[in-house]
N, C-alpha and C positions, 0 to 999 in steps of 0.2 A: 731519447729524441721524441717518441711519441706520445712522454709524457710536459717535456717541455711546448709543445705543440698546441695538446689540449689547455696548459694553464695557459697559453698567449690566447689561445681560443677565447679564453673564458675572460681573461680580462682586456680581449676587444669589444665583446660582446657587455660586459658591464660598463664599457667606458658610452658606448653607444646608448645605453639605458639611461644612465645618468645625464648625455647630452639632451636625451629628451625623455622625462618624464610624463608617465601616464599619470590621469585623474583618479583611474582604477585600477586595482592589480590584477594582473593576469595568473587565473588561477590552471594548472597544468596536475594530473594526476601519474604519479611514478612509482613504476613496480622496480625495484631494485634487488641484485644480491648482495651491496654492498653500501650497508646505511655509511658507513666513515667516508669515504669517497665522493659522496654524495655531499655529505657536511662541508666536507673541503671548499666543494666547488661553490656552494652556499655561501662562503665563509668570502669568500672575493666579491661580496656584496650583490651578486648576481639573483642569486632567488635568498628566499627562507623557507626552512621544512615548517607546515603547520602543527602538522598531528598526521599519526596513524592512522590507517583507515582500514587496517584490519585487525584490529585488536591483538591481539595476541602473538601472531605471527612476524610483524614486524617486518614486511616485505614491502606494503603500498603504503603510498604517502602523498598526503596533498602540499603542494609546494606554490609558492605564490612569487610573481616576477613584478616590482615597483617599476616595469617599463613599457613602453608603448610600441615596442619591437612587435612585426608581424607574430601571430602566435605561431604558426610552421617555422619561426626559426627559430621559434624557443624551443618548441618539439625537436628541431634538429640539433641545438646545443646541447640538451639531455640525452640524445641518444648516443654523445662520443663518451658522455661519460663512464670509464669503464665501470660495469655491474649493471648498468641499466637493463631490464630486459623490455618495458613497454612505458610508454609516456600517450597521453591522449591529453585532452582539453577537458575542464572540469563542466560540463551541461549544464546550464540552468532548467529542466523540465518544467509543466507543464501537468495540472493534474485534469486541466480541461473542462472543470466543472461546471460551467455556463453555456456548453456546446448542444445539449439534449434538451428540448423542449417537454415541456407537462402537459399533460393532458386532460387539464382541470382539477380541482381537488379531489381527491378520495373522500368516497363517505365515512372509513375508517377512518377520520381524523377528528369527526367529530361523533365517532363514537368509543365514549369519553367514561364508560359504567366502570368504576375498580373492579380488578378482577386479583385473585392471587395466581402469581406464576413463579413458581422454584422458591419459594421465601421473600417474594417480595411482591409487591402492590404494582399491576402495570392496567393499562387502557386495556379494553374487549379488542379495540380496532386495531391494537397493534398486536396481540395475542392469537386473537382468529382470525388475524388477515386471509380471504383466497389464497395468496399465492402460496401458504404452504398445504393446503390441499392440493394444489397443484404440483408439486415435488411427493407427497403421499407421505407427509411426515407427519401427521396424527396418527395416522397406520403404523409408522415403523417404530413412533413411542409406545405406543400401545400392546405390540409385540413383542418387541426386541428392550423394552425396558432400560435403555441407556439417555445419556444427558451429555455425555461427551466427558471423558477423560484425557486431558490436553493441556498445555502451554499454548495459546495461541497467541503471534505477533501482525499487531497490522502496522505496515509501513504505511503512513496518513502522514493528516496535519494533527494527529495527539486526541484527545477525548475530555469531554468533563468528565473528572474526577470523583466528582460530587453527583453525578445523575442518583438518582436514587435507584434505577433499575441495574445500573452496572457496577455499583463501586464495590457491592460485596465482593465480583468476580474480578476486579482489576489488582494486578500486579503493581506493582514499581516498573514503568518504562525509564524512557530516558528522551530527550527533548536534543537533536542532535545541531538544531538550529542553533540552540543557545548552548551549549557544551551543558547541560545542568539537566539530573535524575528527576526524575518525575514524567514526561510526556503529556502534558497538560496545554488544552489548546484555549484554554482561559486565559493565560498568561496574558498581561496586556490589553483585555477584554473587561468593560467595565459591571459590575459585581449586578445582580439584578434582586431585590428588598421582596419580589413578588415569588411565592413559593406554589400558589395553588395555582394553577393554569385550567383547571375544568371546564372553566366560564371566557377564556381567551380566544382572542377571534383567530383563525389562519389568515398566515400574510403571504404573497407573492415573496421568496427570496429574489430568487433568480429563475433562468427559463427552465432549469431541470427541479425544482426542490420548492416546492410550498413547508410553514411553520409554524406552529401553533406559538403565540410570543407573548408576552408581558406587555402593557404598552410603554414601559420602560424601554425596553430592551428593543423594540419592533424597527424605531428606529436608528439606532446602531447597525442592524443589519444591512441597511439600506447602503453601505458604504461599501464604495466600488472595490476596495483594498481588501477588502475581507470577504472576497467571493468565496474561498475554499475554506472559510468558516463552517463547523459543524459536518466536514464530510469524515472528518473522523466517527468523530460519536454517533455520525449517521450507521458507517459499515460496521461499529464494536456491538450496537442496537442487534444488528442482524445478525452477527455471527451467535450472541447470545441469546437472541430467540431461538436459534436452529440448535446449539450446544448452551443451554443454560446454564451447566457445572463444570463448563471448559474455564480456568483459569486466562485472564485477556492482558495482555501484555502491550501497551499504546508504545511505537516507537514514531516517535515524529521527525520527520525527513522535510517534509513542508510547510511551511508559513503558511499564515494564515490567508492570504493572497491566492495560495494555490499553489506557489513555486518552490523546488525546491532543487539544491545544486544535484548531479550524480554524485558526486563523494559522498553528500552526505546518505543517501539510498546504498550505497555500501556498507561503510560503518553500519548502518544500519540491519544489513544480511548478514555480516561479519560478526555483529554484538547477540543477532537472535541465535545462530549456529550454536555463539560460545558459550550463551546462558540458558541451556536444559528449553529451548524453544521445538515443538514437535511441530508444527506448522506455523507457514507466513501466509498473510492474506496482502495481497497489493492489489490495490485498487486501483491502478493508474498506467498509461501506458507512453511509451513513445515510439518514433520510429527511424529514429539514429540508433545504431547499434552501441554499445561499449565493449571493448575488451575486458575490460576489468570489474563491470557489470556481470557481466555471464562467467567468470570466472568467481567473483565471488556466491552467484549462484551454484555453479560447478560445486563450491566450496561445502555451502548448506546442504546440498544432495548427498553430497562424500559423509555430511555425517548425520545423514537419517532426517533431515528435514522437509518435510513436503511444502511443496510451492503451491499459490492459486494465483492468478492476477484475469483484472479486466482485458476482453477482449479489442477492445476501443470502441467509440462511438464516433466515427467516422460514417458509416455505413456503407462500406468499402470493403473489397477481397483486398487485402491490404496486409502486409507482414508489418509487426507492432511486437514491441518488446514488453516488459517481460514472457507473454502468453506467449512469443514464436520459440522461446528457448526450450531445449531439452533437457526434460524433469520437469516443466512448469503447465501447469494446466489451466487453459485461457477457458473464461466462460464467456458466452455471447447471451444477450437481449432476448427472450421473447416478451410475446403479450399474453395476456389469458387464454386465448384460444390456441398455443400453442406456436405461434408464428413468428417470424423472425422481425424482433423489433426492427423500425424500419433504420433508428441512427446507429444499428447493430455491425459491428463489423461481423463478417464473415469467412469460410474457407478454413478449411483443416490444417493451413499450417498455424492459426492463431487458438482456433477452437477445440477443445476436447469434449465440454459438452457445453448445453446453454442449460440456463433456471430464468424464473421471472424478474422482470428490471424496471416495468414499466408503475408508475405509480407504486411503491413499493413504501412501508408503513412502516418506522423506525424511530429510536431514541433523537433526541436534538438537544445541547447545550443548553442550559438554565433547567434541566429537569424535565423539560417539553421533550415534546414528538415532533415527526415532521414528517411528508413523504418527497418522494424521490426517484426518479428514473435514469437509468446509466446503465452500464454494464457494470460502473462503479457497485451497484447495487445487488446485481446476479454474483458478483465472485463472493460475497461472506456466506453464498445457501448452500456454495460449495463445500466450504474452507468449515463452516459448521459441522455440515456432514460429515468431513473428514475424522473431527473431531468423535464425531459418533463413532466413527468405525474404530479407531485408537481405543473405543472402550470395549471392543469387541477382538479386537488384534492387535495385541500391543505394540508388537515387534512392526509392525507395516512401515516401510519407509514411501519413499516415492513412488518405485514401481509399482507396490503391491495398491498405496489406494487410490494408483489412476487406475490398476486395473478394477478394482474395484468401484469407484465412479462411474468407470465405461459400461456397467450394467444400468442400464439408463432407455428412456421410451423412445421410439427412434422419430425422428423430425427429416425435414430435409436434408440430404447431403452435403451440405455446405454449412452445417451447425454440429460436424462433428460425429459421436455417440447418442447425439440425442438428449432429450429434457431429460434434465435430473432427477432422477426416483430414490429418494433416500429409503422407501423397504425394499428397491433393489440391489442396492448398493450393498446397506447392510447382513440382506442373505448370503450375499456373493462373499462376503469378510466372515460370515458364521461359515459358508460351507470352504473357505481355503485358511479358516483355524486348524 
């Protein structure tokens, strides 16, 4: 009986979809214990399974509905289905990267002298930037003799592949936008003939990010669709100045736009867990919760993966995801003098420690540099760091290198632990060896 119930269910509900067709499909996320059941109900023309979205495991699944039916009643169609245990709505996020204003150019950007770092040829202005005297990371190399021992993965919009400061260090990601290996935020993006940039002027991107550009290339950028252009290769820049021998892993979740769905930011937590990933960096925040978001983080803690994410730039005591979950360590904004950026979000449920975010001097697609202000900016000096410590404790999962993080210079109470001291950090990971 209450199986004849559910199929009249199912095919009143598809005859109502069919009466009226949506423009767009409605995309719905579904954890299930029973992928065949599921198929069934699929099969009465009602939805279709897209893909897995957790690799391996074969429990959650993106599912797409050709109807224009309220989305809560699609939610409640899925829930009679027997095996279902969670359904939510697929997010379109939000990387927010036109929200933080600049605060003129850095003079780091046009100091342009080669210099050699780790085997390869970078700018002075990106190499000695302030802010990593400000974390005491000339000190902790200089001591403690590590470069970072790591798999690092950043959920972004992908990286160039071709920087010439990063490619030695880049892995194979994977581009989850377009179902296809690589994680390349090229793609799409017109090729640029100019390779020396020494002598190129900085351009206004947007209100957080000035760029050193080609003038091929300068105006391309100008286009409003490609605002979260380059905040990959911005944050891969920073993690591997902090960890130069950390292996970098581009998983891309976001268009180049800046948006990007929640399934695809799973798959994405889901694929770093499965492939030998020791830390994720996420740069980006929202503040709708997921079930299936924090469960797939659940997922990467369970197996030895340490989390960072931006703390947001709201400038707001505000709960923001990824940074509110447990096991993930949210960084917030300061400025050089140690102080709380001001579009910084704050409050210890988002913050574990803050690093510097303001003006901040980093790689940029076509081979350039760029600088940059976010929180987007403060979570790679963490996620670097981490990196460092992994070459010091191998074994460290989550716990071990917030706690170790949490040896940090103390700031105000509403920023956590305090600015990040990477030879604090690392004494604290040599003395619980």
């Amino acid at each position: 009986m209450k199986r004849t119930t559910l199929i009249l269910a199912l095919l009143v509900a598809a005859l109502l979809a069919g009466a009226s067709p949506a423009s767009a499909s409605q995309r719905i996320i579904v954890r299930t214990t029973s992928l065949p059941l599921l198929q069934k109900a699929c099969l009465l023309n009602l939805c279709s399974i897209v893909q897995s979205l957790d690799g391996t495991i074969g429990q959650v699944f993106l599912v797409e509905f050709p109807s224009s039916l309220p989305v809560n009643t699609l939610l409640n169609l899925l829930r009679v289905i027997p095996g279902v245990v969670d359904v939510e709505s697929d997010v379109l996020r939000n990387l927010g990267v036109d929200q933080v204003p600049t605060n003129g150019v850095p003079a780091g950007l046009n100091q342009r002298t080669p210099m050699q770092f780790y085997g390869t040829s970078v700018w002075d202005g990106y190499a000695l930037q302030p802010a990593l005297s400000e974390i005491q990371l000339p000190e902790a190399r200089t001591w403690f003799h590590v470069t970072g021992a790591a798999i690092v993965a950043d959920i972004d919009t992908g990286v160039d592949p071709n920087h010439p400061v990063l490619m030695s260090s880049l892995l194979q990601g994977y581009d989850f936008t377009r179902n296809q290996a690589g994680g390349s935020e090229m793609t799409g993006m017109p090729s640029s003939p100019e390779t020396d940039c020494s002598q190129c002027p900085v351009a206004n991107i947007n209100k957080a990010k000035s760029a050193v550009v080609t003038p091929s290339t300068g105006s391309v950028l100008d286009s409003p669709g490609d605002d979260g252009f380059g905040h990959g290769t911005m944050v891969m820049g920073l993690i591997h100045l902090v960890a130069p021998t950390a292996r970098l892993m581009p998983l891309k979740a976001f268009s180049n736009d800046g948006t990007g769905y929640t399934s695809d930011i799973i798959r994405a937590i889901y694929y770093a867990a499965q492939n030998h990933v020791n830390v994720i960096n996420m740069s980006f925040d929202f503040t709708t919760p997921s079930t299936e978001f924090t469960d797939a983080i659940n997922y990467a803690a369970q197996n030895g993966v340490i989390s960072v994410a931006s703390a947001g730039n709201d400038g707001a005591q505000e709960v923001v995801y990824p940074a509110a979950l447990t096991g993930v360590m949210g960084v917030a904004s300061v400025n050089n003098s140690g102080q709380r950026s001001t579009f910084s979000n704050y409050g210890t449920q988002v913050v574990w420690v803050a690093a510097p975010g303001e003006n901040i001097i980093t790689t940029y697609p076509y081979g350039s540099y760029a600088s940059g202000s976010g929180t987007s900016f403060s979570a790679p000096f963490v996620t670097g760091t981490v990196a460092l410590i992994l070459n010091i404790q191998q074994q460290a999962g989550p716990t071990g290198a917030a706690a170790d993080i949490a040896h940090a210079e103390p700031l105000a109470p509403n920023l956590g632990h305090g600015l990040l001291d990477v030879y604090l950090a690392l004494q604290a990971a040599q003395d619980s060896h």
